[in-house]
C-alpha positions as CSV (number, residue, x, y, z in Angstrom):
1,X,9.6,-54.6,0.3
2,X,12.9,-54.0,-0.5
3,X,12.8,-52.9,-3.8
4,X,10.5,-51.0,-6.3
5,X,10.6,-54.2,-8.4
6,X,8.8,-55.7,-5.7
7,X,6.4,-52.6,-5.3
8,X,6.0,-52.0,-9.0
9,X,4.7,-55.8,-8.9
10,X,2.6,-55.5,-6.2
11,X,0.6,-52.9,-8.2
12,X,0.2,-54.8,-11.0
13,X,-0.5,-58.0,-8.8
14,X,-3.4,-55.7,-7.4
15,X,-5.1,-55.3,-10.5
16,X,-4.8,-51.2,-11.3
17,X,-2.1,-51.0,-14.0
18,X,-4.3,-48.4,-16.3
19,X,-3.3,-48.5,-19.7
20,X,-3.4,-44.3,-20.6
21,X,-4.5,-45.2,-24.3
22,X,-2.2,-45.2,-27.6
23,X,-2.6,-44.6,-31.1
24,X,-0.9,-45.6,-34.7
25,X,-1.7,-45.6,-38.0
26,X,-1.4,-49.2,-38.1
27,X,-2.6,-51.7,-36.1
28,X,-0.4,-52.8,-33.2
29,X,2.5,-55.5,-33.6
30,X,5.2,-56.0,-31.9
31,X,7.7,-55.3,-35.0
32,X,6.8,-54.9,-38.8
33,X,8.9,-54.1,-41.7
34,X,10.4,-51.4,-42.1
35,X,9.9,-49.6,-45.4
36,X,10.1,-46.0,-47.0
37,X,6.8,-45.8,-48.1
38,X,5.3,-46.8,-44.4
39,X,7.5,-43.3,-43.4
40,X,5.8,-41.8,-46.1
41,X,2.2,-42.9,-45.3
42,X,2.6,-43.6,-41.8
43,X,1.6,-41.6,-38.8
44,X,3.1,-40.5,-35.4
45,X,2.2,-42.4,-32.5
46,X,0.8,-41.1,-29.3
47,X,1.1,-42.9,-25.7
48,X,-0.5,-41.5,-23.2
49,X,1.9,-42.6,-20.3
50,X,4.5,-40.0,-21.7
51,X,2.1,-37.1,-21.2
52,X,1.4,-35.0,-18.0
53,X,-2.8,-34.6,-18.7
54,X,-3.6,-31.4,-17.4
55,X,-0.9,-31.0,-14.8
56,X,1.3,-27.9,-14.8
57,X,4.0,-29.9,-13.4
58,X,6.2,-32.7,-12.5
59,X,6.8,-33.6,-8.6
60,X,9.6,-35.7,-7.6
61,X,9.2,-37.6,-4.6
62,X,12.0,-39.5,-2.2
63,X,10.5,-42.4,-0.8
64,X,11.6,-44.4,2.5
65,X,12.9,-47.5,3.0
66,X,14.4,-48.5,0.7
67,X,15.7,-44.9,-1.3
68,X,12.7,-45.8,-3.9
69,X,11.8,-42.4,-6.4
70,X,8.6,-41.3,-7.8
71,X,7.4,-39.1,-10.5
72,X,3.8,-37.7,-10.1
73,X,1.4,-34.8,-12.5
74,X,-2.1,-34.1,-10.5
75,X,-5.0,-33.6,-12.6
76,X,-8.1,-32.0,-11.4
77,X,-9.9,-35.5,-10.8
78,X,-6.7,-38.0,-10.7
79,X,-3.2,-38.5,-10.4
80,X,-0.5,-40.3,-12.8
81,X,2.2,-42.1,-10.8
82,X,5.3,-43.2,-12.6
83,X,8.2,-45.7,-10.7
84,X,10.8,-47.0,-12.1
85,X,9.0,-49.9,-13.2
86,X,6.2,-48.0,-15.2
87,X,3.2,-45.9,-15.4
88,X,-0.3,-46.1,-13.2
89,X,-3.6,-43.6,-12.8
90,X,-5.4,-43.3,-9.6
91,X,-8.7,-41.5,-9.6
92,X,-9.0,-38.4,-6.7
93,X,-10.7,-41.0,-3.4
94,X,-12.8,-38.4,-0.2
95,X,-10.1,-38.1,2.5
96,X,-10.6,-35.8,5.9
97,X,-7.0,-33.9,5.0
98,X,-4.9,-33.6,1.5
99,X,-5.3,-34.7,-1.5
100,X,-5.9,-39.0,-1.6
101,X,-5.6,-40.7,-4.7
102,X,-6.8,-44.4,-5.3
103,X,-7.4,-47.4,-7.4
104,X,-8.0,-50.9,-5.1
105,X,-5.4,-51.5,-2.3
106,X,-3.1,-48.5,-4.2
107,X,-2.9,-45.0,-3.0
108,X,-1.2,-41.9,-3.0
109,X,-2.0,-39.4,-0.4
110,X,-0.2,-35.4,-0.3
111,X,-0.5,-33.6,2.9
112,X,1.9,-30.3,1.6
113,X,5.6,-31.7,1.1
114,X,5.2,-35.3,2.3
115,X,3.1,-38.6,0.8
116,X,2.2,-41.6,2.0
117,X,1.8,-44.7,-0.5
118,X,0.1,-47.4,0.3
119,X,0.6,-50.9,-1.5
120,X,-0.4,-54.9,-0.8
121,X,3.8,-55.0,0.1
122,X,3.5,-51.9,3.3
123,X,4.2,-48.0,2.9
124,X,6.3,-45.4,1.6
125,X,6.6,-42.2,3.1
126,X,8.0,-39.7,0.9
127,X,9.3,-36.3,0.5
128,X,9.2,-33.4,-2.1
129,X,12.2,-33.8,-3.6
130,X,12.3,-31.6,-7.2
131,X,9.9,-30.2,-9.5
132,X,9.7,-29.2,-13.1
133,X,7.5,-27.5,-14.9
134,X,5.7,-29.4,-17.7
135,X,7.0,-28.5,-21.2
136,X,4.1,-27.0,-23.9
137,X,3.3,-26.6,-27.5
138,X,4.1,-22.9,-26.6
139,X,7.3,-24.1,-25.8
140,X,7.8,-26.5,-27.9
141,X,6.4,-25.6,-31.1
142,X,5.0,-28.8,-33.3
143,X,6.4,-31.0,-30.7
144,X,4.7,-34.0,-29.9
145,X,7.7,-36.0,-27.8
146,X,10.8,-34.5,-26.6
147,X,13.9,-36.3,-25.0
148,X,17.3,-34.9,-23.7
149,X,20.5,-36.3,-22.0
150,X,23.8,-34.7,-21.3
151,X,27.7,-35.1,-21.4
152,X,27.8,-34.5,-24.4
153,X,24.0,-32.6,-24.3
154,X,21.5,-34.1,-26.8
155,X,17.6,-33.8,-28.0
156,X,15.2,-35.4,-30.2
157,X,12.1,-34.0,-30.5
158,X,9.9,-35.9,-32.7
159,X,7.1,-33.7,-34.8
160,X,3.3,-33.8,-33.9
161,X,2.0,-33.9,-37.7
162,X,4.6,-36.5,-39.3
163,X,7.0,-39.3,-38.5
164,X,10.3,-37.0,-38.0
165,X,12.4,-36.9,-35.8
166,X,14.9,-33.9,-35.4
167,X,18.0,-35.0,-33.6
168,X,20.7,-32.6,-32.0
169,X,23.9,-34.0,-30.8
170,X,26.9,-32.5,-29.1
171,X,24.7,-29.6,-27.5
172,X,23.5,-28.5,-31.0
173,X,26.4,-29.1,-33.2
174,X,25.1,-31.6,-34.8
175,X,21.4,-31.1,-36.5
176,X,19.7,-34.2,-38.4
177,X,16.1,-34.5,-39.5
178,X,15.0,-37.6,-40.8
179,X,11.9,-40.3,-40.8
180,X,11.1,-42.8,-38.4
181,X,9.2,-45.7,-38.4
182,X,7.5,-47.3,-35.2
183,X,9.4,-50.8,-35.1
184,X,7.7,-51.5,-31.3
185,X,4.3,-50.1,-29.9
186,X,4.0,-52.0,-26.9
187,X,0.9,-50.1,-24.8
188,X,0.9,-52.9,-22.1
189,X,4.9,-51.9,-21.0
190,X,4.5,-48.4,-22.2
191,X,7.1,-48.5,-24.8
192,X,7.8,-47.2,-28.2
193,X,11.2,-48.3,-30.2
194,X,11.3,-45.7,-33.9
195,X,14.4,-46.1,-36.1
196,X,15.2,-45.8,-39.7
197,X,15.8,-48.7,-41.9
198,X,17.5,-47.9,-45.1
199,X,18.8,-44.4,-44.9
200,X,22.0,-42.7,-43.1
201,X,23.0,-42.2,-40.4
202,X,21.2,-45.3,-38.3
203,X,19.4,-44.4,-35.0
204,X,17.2,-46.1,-33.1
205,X,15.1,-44.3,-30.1
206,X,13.6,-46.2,-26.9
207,X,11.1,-44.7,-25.0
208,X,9.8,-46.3,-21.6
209,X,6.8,-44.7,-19.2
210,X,8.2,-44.6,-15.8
211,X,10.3,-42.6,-13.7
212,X,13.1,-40.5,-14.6
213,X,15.3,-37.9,-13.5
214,X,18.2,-35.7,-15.2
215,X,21.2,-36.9,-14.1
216,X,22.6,-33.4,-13.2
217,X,19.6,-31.5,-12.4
218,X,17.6,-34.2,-10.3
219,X,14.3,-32.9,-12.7
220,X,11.7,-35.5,-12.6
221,X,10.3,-36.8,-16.3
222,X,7.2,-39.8,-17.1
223,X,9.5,-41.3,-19.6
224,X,13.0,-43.1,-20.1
225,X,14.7,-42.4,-23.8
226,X,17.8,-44.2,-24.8
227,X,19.5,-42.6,-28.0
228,X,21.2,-45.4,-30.2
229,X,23.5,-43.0,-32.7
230,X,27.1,-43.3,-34.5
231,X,27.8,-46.6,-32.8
232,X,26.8,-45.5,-29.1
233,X,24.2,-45.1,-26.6
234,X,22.8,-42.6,-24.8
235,X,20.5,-42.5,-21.9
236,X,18.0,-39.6,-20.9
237,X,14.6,-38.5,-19.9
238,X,11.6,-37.4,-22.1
239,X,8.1,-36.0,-21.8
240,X,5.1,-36.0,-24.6
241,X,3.6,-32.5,-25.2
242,X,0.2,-32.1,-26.2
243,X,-1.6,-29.3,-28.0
244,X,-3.7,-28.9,-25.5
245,X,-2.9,-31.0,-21.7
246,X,-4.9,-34.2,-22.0
């Protein structure tokens, strides 16, 4: 096991890739066209692999042998598990010591500062790296999705009620809210691509369950976003907020 490739595949070789859920206003294809009037009648999407449940928090975790990172949010009866290579559930299992979580030959089991993961490919043993508290509606007022990146510091946060997206560029220099439209709703990969079609300035957003971390802080997020804007591209990290934790 020398990468998390290897160990992402080995857990969906073993059969316990949970799809969290999803919803749209449309059925689900891979891309439809993209019109005013679907922004206008359309609603926002929700993926659960972006969302924390319950959990209060993010934990980061370092994981040995191979310098693999993991994002985790504990729930009062499971555990949501995000690599690099997605997004995965494991229901609380009876263990002597700690807290065990497991679905089939995966498991994830906290004794205080250090894990142990177990997969088909061998084990990780990890260590508390970083943690960040989960963002809120109290927070986050109307938010149903936000993303950030830095150098130069930008945000989307994309509204809970309709398909907007507010976009802040150049650490709030630069304030734009427009429509969206979902062109990709892929609940298999946990991804979501929104962009505008016929209106100015273009963006397109990509947002990917798995694990992220700020790249100066080290603070661990369940979701990738890359920011297509003015000609360039921007990578950060995002998290979905919920009105209440689900």
């Amino acid at each position: 096991m020398n990468t998390l490739k290897a160990w992402g595949g080995a857990i969906a070789a073993a059969g316990v890739m949970v799809v969290l859920g999803g919803c749209a206003a449309t059925p689900q294809q891979k891309r439809q066209p993209l019109t005013r009037q679907r922004w206008i009648t359309g609603r926002p999407f929700c993926l659960r692999r972006f969302f924390p449940g319950s959990a209060q928090r993010f934990d980061a975790w370092h994981c040995e042998p191979a310098q693999q990172h993991l994002v985790t949010a504990t729930n009062a009866n499971d555990l949501r598990l995000w690599s690099l290579h997605g997004a995965w559930q494991l229901p609380q299992a009876v263990v002597a010591s700690g807290a065990r979580y497991q679905e089939g030959d995966i498991s994830f089991w906290n004794r205080g500062d250090k894990a142990l993961v177990e997969t088909p490919r061998g084990q990780l043993q990890c260590s508390l790296a970083e943690q960040r508290d989960a963002l809120t509606r109290a927070e986050k007022p109307g938010v149903m999705l936000f993303g950030q990146g830095n150098e130069p510091g930008w945000t989307v946060a994309l509204a809970n009620d309709t398909p907007t997206l507010t976009l802040e560029m150049n650490y709030g220099e630069e304030r734009l809210q427009l429509p969206y439209m979902v062109s990709v709703m892929d609940n298999d990969a946990g991804r979501v691509v929104i962009e505008n079609a016929d209106v100015e300035p273009f963006f397109r957003v990509r947002i990917d369950a798995g694990a992220c971390f700020d790249n100066m802080s080290g603070k661990p997020f369940p979701a990738r976003v890359t920011l297509t804007y003015g000609g360039e591209q921007y990578s950060g990290c995002g998290q979905g907020i919920a009105p209440s934790r689900i």
